[in-house]
N, CA, C and O atoms as a MOPAC input file, in Angstrom:
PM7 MOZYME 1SCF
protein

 N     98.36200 1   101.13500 1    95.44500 1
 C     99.46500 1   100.35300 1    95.96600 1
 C     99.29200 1   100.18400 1    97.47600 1
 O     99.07500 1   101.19300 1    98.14500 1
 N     99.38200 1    98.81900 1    98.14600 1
 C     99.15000 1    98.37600 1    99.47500 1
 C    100.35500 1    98.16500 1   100.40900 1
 O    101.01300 1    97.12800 1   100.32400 1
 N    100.61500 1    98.99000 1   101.17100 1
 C    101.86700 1    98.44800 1   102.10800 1
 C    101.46800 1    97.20100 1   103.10200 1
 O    100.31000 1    97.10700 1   103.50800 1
 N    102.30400 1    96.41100 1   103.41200 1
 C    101.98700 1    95.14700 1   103.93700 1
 C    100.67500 1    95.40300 1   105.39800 1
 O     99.88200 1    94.57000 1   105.83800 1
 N    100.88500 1    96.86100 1   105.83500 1
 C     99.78800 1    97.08400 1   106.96100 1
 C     98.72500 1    97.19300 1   106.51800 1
 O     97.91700 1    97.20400 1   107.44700 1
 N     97.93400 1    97.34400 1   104.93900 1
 C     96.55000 1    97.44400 1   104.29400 1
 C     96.20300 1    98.90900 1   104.59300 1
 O     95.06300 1    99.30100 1   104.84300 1
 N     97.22600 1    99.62700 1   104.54400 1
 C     96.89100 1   101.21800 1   104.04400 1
 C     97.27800 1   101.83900 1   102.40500 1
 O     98.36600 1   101.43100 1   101.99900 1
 N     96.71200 1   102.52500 1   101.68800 1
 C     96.54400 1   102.30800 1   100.67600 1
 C     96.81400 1   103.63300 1   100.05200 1
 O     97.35900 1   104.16200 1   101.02100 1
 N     96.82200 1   104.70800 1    98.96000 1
 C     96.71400 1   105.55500 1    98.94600 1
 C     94.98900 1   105.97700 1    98.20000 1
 O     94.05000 1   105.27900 1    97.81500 1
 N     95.22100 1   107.35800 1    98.26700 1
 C     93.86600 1   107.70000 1    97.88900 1
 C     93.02700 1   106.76700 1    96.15700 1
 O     91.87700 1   106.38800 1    95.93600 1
 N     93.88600 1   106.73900 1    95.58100 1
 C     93.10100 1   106.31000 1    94.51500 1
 C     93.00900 1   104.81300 1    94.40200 1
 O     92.14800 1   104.24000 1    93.73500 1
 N     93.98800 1   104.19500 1    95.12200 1
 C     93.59500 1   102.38700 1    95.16400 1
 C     92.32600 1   102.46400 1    96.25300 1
 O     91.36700 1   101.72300 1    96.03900 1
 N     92.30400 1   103.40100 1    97.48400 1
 C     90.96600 1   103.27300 1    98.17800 1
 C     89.23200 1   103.71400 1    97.65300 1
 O     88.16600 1   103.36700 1    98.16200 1
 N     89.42100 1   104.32800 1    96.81900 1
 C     88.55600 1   105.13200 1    95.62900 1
 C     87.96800 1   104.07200 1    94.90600 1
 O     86.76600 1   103.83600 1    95.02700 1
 N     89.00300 1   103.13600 1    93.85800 1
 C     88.92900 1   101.57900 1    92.84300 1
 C     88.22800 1   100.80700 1    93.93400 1
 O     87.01600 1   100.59300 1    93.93100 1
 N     89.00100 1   100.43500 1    94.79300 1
 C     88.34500 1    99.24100 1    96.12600 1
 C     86.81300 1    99.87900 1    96.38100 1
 O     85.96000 1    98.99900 1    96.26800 1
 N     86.48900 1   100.65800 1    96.56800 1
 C     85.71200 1   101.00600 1    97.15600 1
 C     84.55200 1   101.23200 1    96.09800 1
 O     83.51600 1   100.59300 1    96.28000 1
 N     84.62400 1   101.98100 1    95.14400 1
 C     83.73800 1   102.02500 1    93.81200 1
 C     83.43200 1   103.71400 1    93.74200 1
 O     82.72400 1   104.31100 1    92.93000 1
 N     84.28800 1   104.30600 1    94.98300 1
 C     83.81700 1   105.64200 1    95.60100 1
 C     85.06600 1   106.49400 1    94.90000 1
 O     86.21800 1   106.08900 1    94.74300 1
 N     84.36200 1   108.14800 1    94.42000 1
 C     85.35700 1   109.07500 1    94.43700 1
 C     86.23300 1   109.65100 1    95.83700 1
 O     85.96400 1   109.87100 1    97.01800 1
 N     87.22000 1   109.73200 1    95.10400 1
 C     88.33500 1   110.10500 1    96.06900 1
 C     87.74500 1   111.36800 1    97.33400 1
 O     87.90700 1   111.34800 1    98.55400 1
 N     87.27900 1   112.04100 1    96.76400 1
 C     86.53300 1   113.20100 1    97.62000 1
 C     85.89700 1   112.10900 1    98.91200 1
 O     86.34000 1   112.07900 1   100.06000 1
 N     84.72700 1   111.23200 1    98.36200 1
 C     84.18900 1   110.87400 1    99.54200 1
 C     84.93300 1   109.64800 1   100.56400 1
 O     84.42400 1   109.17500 1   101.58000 1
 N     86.41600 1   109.25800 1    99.91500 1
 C     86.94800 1   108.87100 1   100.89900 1
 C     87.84800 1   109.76400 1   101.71700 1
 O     88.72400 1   109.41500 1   102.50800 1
 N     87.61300 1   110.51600 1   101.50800 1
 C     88.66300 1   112.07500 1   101.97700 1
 C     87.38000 1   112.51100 1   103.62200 1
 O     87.59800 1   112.46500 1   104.83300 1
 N     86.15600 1   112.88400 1   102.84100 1
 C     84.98000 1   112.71400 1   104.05800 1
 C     85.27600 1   111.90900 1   104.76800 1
 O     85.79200 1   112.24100 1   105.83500 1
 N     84.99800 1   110.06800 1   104.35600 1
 C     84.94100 1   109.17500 1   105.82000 1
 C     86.20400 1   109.40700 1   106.64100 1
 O     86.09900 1   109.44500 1   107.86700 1
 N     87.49500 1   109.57800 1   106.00400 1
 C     88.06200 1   109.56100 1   107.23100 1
 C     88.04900 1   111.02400 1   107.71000 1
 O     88.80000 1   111.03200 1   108.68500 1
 N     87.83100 1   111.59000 1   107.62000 1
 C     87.59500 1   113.54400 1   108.23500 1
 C     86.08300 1   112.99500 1   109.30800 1
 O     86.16700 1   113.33000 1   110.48900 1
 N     85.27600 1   112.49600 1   109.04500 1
 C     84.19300 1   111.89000 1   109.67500 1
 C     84.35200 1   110.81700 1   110.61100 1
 O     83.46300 1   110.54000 1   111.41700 1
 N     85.55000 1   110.13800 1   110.53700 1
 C     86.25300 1   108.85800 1   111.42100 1
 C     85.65300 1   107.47800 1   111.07100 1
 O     85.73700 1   106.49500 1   111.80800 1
 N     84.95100 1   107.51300 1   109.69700 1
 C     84.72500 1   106.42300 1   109.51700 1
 C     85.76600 1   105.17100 1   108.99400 1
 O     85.55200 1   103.96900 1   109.15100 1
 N     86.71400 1   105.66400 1   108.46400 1
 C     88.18300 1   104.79800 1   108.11700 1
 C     89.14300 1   105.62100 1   108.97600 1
 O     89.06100 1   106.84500 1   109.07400 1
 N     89.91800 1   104.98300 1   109.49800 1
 C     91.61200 1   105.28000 1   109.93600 1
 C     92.45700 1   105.70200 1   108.19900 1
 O     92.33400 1   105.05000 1   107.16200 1
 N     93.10100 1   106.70600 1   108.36500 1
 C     93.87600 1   107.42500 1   107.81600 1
 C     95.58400 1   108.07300 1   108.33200 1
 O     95.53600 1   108.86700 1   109.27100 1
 N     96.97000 1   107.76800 1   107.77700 1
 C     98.07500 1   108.03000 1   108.07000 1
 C     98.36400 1   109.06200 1   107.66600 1
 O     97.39400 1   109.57100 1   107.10400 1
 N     99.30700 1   109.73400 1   107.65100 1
 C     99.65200 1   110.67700 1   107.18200 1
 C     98.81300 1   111.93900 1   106.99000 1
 O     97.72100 1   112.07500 1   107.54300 1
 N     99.48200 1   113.06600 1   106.00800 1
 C     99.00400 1   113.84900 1   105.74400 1
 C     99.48200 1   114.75100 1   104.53000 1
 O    100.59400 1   114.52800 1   104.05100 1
 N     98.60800 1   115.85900 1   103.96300 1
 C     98.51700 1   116.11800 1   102.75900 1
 C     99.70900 1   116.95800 1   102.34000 1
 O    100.03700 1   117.19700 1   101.17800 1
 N    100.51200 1   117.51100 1   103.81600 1
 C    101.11800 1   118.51800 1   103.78200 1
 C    102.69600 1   117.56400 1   103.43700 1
 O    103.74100 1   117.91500 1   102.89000 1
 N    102.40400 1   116.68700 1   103.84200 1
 C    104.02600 1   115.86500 1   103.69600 1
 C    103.85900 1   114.87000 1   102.30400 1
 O    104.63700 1   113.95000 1   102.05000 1
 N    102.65000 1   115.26000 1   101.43800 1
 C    102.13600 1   114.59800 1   100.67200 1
 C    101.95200 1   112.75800 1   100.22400 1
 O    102.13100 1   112.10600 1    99.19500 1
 N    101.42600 1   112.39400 1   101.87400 1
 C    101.61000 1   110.71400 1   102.04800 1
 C    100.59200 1   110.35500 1   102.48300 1
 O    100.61200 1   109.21500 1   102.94800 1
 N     99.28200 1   111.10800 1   102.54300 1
 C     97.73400 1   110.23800 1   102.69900 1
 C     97.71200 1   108.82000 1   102.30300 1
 O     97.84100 1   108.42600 1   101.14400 1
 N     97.51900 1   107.99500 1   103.45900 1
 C     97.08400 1   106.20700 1   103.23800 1
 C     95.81300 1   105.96100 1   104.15500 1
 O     95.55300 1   106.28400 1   105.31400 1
 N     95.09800 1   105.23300 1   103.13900 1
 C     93.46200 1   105.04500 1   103.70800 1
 C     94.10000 1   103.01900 1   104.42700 1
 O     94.90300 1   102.15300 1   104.07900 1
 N     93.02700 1   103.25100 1   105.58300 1
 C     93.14900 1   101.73800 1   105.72700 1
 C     91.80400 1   100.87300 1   104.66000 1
 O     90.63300 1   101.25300 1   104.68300 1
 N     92.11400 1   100.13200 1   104.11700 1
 C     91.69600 1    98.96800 1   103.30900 1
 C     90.75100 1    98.58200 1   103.90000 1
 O     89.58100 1    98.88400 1   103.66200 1
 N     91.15900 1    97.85100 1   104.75900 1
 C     90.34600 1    97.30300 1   105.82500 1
 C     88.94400 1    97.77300 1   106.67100 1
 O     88.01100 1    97.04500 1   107.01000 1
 N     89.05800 1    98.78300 1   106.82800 1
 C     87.69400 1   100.14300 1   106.83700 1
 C     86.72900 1    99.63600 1   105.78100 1
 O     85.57700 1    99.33100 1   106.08900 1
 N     87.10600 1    99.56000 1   104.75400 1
 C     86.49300 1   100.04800 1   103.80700 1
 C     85.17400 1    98.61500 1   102.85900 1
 O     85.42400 1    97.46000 1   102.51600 1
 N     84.15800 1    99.24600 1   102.76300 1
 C     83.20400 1    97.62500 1   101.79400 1
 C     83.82900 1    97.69600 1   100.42600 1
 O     84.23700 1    98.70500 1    99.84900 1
 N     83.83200 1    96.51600 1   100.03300 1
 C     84.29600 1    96.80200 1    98.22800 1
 C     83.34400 1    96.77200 1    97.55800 1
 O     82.27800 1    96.16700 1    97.66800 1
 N     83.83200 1    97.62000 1    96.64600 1
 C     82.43500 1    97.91200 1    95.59600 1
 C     82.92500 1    96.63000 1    94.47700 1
 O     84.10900 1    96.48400 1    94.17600 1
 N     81.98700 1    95.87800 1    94.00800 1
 C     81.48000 1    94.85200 1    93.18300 1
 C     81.80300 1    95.28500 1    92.02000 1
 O     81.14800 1    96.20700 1    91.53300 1
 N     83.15300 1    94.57200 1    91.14600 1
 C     83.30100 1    94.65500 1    89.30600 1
 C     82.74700 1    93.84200 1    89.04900 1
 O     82.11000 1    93.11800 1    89.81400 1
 N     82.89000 1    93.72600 1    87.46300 1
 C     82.67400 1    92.54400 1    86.37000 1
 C     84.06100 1    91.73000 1    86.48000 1
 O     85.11200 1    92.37000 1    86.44600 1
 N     84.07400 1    90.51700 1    86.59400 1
 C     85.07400 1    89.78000 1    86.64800 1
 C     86.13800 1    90.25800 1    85.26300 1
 O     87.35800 1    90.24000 1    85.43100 1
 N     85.70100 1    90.56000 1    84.28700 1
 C     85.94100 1    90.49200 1    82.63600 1
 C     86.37500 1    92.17300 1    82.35400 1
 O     87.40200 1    92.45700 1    81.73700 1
 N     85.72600 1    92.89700 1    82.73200 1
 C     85.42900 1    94.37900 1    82.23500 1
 C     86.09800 1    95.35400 1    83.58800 1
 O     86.48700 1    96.51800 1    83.49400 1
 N     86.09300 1    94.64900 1    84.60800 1
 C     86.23200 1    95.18000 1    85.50100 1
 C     85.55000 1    96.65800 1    86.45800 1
 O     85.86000 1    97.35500 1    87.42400 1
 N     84.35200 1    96.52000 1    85.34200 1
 C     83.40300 1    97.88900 1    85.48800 1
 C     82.87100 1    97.87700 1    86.63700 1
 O     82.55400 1    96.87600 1    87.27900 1
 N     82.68500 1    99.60100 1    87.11100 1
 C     81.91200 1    98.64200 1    88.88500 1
 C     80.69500 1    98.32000 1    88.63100 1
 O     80.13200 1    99.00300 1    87.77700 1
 N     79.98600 1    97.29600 1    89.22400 1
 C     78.65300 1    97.14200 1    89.43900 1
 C     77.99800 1    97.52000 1    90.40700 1
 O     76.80700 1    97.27600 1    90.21700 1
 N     78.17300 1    97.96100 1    91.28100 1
 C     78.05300 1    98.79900 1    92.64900 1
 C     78.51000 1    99.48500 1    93.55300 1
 O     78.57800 1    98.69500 1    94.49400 1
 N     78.84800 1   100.38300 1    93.87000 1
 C     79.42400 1   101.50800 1    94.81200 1
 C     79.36700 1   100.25700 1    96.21100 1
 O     78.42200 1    99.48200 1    96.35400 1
 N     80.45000 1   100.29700 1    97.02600 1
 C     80.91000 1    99.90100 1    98.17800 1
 C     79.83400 1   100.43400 1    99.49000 1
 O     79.99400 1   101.54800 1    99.99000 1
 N     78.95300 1    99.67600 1    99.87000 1
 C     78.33700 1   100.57800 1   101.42900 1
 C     79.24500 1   101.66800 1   101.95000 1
 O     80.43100 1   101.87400 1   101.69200 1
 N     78.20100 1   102.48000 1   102.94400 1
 C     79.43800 1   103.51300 1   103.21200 1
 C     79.71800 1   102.87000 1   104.99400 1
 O     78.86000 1   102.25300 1   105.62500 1
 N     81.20000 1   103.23800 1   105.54700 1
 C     81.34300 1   102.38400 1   106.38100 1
 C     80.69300 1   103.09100 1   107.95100 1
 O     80.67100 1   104.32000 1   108.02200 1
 N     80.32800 1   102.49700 1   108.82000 1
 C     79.46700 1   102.93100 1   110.13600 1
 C     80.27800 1   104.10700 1   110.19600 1
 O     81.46400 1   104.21500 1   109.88600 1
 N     79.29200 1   105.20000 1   110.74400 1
 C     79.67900 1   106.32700 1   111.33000 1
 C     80.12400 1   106.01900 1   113.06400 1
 O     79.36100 1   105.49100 1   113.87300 1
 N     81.17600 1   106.37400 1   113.28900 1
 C     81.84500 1   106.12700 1   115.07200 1
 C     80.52200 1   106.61300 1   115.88200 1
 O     79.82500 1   107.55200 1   115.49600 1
 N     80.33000 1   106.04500 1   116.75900 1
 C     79.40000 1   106.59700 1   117.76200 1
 C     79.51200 1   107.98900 1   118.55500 1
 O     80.37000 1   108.32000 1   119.37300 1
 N     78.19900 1   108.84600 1   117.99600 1
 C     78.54200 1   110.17300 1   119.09200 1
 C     78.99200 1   111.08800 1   117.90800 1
 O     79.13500 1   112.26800 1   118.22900 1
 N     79.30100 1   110.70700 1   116.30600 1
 C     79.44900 1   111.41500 1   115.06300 1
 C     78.61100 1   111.72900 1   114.10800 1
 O     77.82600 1   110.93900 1   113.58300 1
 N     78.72700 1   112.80400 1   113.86100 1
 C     77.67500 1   113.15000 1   112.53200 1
 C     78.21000 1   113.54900 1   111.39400 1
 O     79.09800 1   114.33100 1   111.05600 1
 N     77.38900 1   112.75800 1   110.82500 1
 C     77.83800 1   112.67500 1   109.27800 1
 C     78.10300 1   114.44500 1   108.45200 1
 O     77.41700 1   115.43100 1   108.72000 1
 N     79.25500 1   114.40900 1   107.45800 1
 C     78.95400 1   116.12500 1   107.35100 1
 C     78.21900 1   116.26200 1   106.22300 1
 O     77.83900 1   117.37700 1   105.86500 1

């Protein structure tokens, strides 16, 4: 579900993306997506917009490819 700002929660960013939830949990801990909230107030929202989409079947909706992963910020290392 998308609030009108294109932050998302963990599992619509996961579908968009073609990626398990874990490794969108990494990019933003890594600063590769902007992330709101937090786990403790239980309201994690990924920005959309960060993120490549991973490629369905128009029909099946199956993914056909995992989403690129998005640039690492400059001066960051990947964990």
């Amino acid at each position: 579900m998308a609030d009108d700002d294109g932050f998302v929660d963990e599992e619509a960013a996961a579908y968009y993306a073609g990626r398990p939830g874990v490794t969108i949990r990494r990019w933003a801990h890594e600063g590769r997506i902007r992330k709101r909230g937090s786990r403790r107030t239980g309201g994690v929202r990924y920005c959309v917009f960060d993120l490549n989409k991973g490629p369905r079947d128009e029909y099946t909706r199956e993914l056909i490819k995992p989403g690129k992963p998005p640039a690492l910020p400059a001066g960051a290392k990947a964990a």
